[in-house]
Structure formats: C-alpha cells, structure tokens
C-alpha positions in Angstrom: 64.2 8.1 18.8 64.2 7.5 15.0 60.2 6.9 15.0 59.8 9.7 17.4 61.5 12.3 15.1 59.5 10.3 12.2 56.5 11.2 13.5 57.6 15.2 14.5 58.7 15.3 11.1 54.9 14.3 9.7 53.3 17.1 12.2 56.1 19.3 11.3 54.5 19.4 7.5 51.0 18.9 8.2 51.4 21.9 10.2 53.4 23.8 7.7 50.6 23.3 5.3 48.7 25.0 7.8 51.0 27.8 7.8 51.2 28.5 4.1 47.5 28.2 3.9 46.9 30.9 7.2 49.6 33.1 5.5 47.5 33.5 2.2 44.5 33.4 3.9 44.5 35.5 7.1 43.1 38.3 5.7 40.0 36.6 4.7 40.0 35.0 7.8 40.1 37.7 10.3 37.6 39.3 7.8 34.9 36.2 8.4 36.2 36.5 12.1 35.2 40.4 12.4 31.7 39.3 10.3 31.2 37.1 12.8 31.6 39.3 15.9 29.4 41.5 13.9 26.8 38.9 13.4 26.4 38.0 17.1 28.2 34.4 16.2 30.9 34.8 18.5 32.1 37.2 20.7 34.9 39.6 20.7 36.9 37.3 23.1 36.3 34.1 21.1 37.2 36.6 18.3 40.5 37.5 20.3 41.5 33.7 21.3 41.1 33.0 17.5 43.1 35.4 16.4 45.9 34.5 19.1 45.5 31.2 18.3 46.0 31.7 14.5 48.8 33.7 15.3 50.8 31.2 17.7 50.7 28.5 14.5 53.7 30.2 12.8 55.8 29.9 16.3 54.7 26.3 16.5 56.1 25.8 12.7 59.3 27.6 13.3 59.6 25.4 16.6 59.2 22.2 15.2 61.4 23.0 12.7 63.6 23.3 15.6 63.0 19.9 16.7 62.9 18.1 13.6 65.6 20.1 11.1 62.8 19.7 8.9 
C-alpha cells in the first residue's frame, strides 16, 4: 500500500501544480479558448469540454488530497 500511496502522493503534486498554474491563468486561458472559437480553431463544444475539463482539475486536487492527506 506504502508504494501505492507513494505514487498518489507524486500525482497528487504534479497535479496541484496544475492547479496553481490553471488558477492564475484561467483567465487567459478561457480568453485563447473564446479566440479560438472565434477563429474557427475549435468549436463551441470543444470550447465547452475544455472549459469543463479545466474546471473538474480543482475536484481531482481536492480529491486526491483526500486519498493521499497530502
């Protein structure tokens, strides 16, 4: 179990770095998200799954957190 929580732990922060770095940055990136609806790059419903999916990170780090007491 040891290596299993070792390795939860190590996801736990790489994703957390994620989380930090979508939490200063998410209003620049919804901004080149929008530009690129605009542009004809991607669609509104990539636009949307993006979104959502940038949105779901933060339950994922609070979740791990969960698992790891990280």
């Amino acid at each position: 179990m040891a290596a299993n929580k070792a390795g939860l732990v190590a996801i736990t922060k790489f994703v957390e770095h994620g989380c930090r770095l979508i939490t200063k940055y998410r209003t620049h990136m919804d901004a080149v998200i929008d530009a690129g609806v605009s542009a004809g790059s991607i669609t509104i419903a990539q636009a949307a799954t993006l979104k959502a999916w940038l949105d779901a990170l933060t339950g994922v780090c609070a979740i791990l957190k969960l698992l790891t007491g990280y």
